[in-house]
N, C-alpha and C positions, 0 to 999 in steps of 0.2 A: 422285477422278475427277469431272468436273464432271454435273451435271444437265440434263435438257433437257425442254422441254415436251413430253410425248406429244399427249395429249388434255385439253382442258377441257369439264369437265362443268358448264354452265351452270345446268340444274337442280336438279343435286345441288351447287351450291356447290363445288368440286372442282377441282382443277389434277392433274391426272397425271403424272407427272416417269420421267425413266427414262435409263438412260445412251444414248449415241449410238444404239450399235445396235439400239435399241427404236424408231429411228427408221425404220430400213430398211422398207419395203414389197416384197414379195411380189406379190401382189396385189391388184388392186381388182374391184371390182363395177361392171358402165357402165350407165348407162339412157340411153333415147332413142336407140338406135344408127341410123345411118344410114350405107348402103352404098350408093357412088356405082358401077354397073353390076352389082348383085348382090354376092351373098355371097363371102367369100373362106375360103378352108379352108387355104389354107397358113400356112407361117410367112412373120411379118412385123415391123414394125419400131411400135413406138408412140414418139409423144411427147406429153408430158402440161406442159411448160414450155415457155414461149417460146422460148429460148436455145441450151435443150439440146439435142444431137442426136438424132437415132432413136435407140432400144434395141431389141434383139430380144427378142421377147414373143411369147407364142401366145393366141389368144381361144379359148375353151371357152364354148361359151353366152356368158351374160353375163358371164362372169371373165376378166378380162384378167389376165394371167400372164407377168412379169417374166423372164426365164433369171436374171439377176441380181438383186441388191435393187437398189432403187431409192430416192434420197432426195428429199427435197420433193415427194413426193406427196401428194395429199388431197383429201378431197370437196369437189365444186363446180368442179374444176377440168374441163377438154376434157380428150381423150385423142384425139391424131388416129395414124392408123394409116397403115401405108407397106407396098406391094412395090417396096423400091428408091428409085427417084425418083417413084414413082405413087401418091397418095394414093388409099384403098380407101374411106375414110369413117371414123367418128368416133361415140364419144358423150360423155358427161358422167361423172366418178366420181362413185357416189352413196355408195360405203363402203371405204374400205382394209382390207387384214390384214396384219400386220408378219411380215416374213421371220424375226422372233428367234422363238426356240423359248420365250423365257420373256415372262410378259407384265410389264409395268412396274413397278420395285419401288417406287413412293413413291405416297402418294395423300395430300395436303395438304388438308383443309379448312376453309372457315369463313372468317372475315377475320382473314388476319395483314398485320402490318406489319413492313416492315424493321428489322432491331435499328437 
């Protein structure tokens, strides 16, 4: 089964590896929110990619909360929010949690080189 980058740990010298589904997100953590006419409390629709369509998701405080996993999520990206066709407002992801129950099994350090 192939590998795939979780996380890189710049600090710690580190590549994180994990199979696809260590990919999936759950949810994320937003900062800087901003609600265009007030707060909204229902359920609604995020997108966090250019491309991709709405997903429905509920915000809890600052947790934005996926129904589904989600992939190509991660920090620094927008996260814009939807009732519908009516955009609510938006902030920034400042942290993901991955929807897998286990966390990543490979943690690589140091400088290797390709065989």
């Amino acid at each position: 089964e192939p590998l795939y980058v979780v996380k890189i740990d710049a600090s710690g010298r580190r590549v994180i590896v994990g199979p696809k589904q260590a990919l999936a997100v759950g949810e994320a953590r937003l900062t800087d929110i901003n609600w265009l006419g007030g707060d909204f409390t229902g359920p609604l629709q995020a997108k966090v990619r250019s491309l991709a369509k709405p997903v429905p998701a509920r915000l809890e405080g600052d947790r934005l909360r996926f129904d589904q996993p989600e992939y190509g999520v991660a920090p620094g990206q927008a996260a814009v929010l939807y009732d519908g066709d009516r955009v609510l407002g938006g902030g920034w992801l400042a942290e993901t949690t991955s929807a897998a129950d286990t966390a990543p099994i490979m943690a690589v350090s140091g400088n290797h080189s390709p065989a």
